[in-house]
C-alpha positions, 0 to 999 in steps of 0.5 A: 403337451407331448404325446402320441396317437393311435387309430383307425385312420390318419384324420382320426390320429392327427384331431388327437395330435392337434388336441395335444400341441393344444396344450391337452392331455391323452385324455383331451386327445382321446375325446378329440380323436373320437369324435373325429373317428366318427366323421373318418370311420362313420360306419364304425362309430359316432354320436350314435354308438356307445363304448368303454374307455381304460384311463391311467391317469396320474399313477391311478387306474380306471374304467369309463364305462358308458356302454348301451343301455337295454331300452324299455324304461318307460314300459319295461313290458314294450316290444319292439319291431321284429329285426331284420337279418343281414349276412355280411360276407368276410371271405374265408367266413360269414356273420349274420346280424340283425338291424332295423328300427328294434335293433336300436339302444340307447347310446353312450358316446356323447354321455360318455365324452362329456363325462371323460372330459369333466373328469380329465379333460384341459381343453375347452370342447368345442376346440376338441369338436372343431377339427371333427366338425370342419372335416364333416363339413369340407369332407374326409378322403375315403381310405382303403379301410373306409372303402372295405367297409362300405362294401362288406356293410353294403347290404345294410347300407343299401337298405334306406335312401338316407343311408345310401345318400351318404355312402352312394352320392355319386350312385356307386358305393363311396371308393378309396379317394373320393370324398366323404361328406356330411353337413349335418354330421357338422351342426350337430357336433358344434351344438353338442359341442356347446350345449353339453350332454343335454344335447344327446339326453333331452335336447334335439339330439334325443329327439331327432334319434328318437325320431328316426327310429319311431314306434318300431323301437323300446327306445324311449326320452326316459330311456336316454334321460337314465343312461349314465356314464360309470366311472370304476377301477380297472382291474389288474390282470398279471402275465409274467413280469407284466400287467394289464389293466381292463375293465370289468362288466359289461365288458366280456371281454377283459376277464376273458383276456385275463383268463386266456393270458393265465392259461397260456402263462400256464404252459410255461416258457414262451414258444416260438411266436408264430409257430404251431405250438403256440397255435395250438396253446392258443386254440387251447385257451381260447376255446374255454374262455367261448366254453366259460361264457354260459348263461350262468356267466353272463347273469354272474358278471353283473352281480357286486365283486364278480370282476375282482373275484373272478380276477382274483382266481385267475391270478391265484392260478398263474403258475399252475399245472399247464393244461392238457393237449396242446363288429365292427369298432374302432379303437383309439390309444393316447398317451402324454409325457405325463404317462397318463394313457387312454384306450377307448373302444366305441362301435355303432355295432354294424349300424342299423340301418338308419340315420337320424334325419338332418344330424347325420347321426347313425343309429347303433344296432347293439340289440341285434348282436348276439355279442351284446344281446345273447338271445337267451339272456333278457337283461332287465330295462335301464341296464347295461348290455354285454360288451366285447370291448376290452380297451387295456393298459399294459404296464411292462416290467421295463416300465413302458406304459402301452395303451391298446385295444382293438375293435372286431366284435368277438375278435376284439379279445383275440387281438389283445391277447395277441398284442399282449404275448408279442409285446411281454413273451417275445419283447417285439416292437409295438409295430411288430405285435399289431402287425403279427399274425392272429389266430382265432376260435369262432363256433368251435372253428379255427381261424388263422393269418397265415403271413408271417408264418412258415408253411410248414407251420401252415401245413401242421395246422392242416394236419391237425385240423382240415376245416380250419379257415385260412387268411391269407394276408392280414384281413379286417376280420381279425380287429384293428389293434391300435396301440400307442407306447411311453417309455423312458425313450420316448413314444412308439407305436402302431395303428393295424394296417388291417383297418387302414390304422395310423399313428403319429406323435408329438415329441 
């Protein structure tokens, strides 16, 4: 089938390609695109981690949620080992996160594929798996992207042998064309593969996950038996001419991209892109989506009806009086001739820590950020955790049908809204609207990419705000925004640059 796709790296794009000229959907080539980000972008996501997939297949529109669960099922009064604290070091700013064996939660990505392809899927899964499994097994070329994050995660990295034996083999840090490579990593998803989601829910799987975290984790096998994928519809955000599809809790993120969309609609006429007027809209509307996100939102979102309801406020206010003043994850779009469209976004978080012996499987630490894990919110054992994942599908007033999504944590929001105004408010080009500069809002403090801007727009930023942080040249910190177009002339699209991103077509 024809189709296109966007990702974190070339090996990632071409397994979604070759899911394609296998006669597969955009469904088939997310699921083949995934499992090989997993072997290309290891330290970003894998069998270990968990996420959210926006589906527009045959005119309908869905959420594939198969996010972390909070452990404990089995003993809901279990505590686990206390974290550890890690700082990790992006330049202009830092982050702390926690890690170890009790930052551990159940993982969705292996639950989540199978139910993917059950649903949608054309193409036999062990055809989807085996360009993922050769790679891991003959190896992948380290990318700039892969290079950057081996040195920003090093310090959690360098904490286990098993670890550093994977990311060090050579005594040093992997580096930008040297080879990576993990056997393991390959039978494991040749049996996952073949046995189905047993592999990962009561089969070796589980077990060697559970093996590598030990008693110091909630996790239990009750834990990884309950953990079910949810299929519901995907909410409908309008912003001018356009909607955007995304998906309702455990996702944060999408009522957020909503609510920020609508305010800024809200001033009126676009103005000009990069310019400190929009800076200062965005600064605006961006600070009370973080000011909305309270302890009463977070219990309110899981409640039945709290997307719709929510949403259904937002669009009731669109054209309303302006307002005053002016992780690490990856992220994969696919589209086919069919316009059906996927955009699926997966972490492992920033990684615990840990590799399951002899799976190669690394071990998520969605418990130890606050992102996912708020510290004053106690999510019962067996429920979803939050997620800043926000995978979206933008259906444009001129018909194009674009699937995005970025991953960066508490910037995955930002770069959709980004992606969202460039491609609606300033009819940019796929490329130019993941390329475009971002600001952003982080504990009250601006961040901005200055490439792309005037320095005279620079210097009015300054101006208004001594403290803020500034970017030069793209950086990682701002997400990956990975987006893939269809539309009457065919395929576009992008893969972020800022994550060593790619994009390829099937025409």
């Amino acid at each position: 089938m024809k189709g296109a796709v966007a990702g974190g790296s070339r090996a990632t794009v071409e397994a979604g390609l070759a899911a394609l000229r296998a006669g597969g959907n955009a469904v088939d080539a997310a699921i083949a695109s995934t499992l090989m980000a997993g072997v290309a972008e290891p330290l970003l996501t894998g069998l270990g981690g968990s996420g959210l997939g926006t589906v527009r297949f045959n005119g309908e529109h869905y959420q594939c949620d198969f996010f972390a669960d909070m452990p404990g099922v089995a003993d809901p009064g279990a505590t686990a080992s206390p974290m550890d604290t890690v700082s990790i070091n992006f330049g202009p700013t830092t982050q702390e996160f926690f890690v170890g064996p009790g930052s551990a939660s159940v993982p969705g990505v292996p639950s989540g594929l199978w139910a993917l392809h059950d649903r949608y899927g054309s193409v036999d899964m062990t055809v989807l798996t085996e360009p993922a499994a050769s790679s891991a097994e003959e190896g992948v070329t380290v990318t700039q992207g892969f290079e950057r994050v081996v040195q920003l995660l090093w310090p959690i990295i360098s904490r286990t042998e098993d670890m550093k034996r994977l990311f060090a083999p050579h005594g040093h840090p992997l580096r930008c064309g040297e080879i990576f490579r993990c056997p393991d990593l390959a039978a494991t998803l040749r049996a996952f593969a073949s046995e189905g989601p047993q592999y990962f829910r009561s089969g070796d799987g589980a077990a060697a996950f559970l093996r590598a975290i030990g008693p110091h984790s909630r996790i239990t096998a009750a834990d990884f038996e309950s953990q079910t994928p949810v299929f519901r519809g995907a909410l409908p955000a309008k912003f001018r001419d356009a909607t955007l599809w995304i998906p309702g809790p455990p996702s944060a993120a999408g009522v957020g991209v909503a609510h920020t969309l609508s305010t800024i609609e809200a001033y009126g006429p676009p103005a000009e892109p990069t310019g400190f007027e929009t800076i200062q809209r965005l600064r605006y509307a961006l600070t009370t989506v973080v000011n909305m996100r309270s302890r009463d939102f977070f219990n309110d979102m899981f409640t039945d009806g709290f997307g719709p309801s929510f949403l259904a406020r937002v669009n009731a206010a669109r054209g309303g009086e302006p307002p005053p003043g002016a992780g690490y994850t990856t992220h994969i779009s696919t589209v086919d001739s069919d316009r059906n469209a996927v955009a699926i976004t997966h972490s492992l978080g920033e990684t615990a820590g840990i590799v399951a012996a002899g799976t190669g499987v690394i071990v998520n630490n969605f418990l130890g950020e606050t992102d996912v894990n708020p510290p004053f919110l106690r999510r019962p054992a067996g429920s979803r955790l939050i997620t800043m994942c926000c995978p979206s599908i933008l259906e444009t007033g001129d018909g194009r049908v674009i699937a995005m999504g970025s991953g960066g944590s508490s910037r995955i929001p930002t770069a959709v809204v980004h992606g969202t105004m460039y491609l609606v408010d300033h009819q940019w080009s796929v490329r130019q609207a993941v390329e475009g500069p971002r600001t952003h809002i982080e504990a009250d403090r601006l961040h901005v990419e200055s490439e792309g801007r005037r320095e005279d727009t620079m210097s009015d930023i300054f101006k208004a705000d001594p403290s803020y942080a500034r970017f030069d040249g793209p950086n990682m910190y701002f997400g990956g925004l990975h987006a893939a177009c269809v539309g009457d002339h065919g395929f576009s699209g992008h893969g972020d640059p800022r994550r060593s991103g790619a994009f390829g077509s099937v025409e």
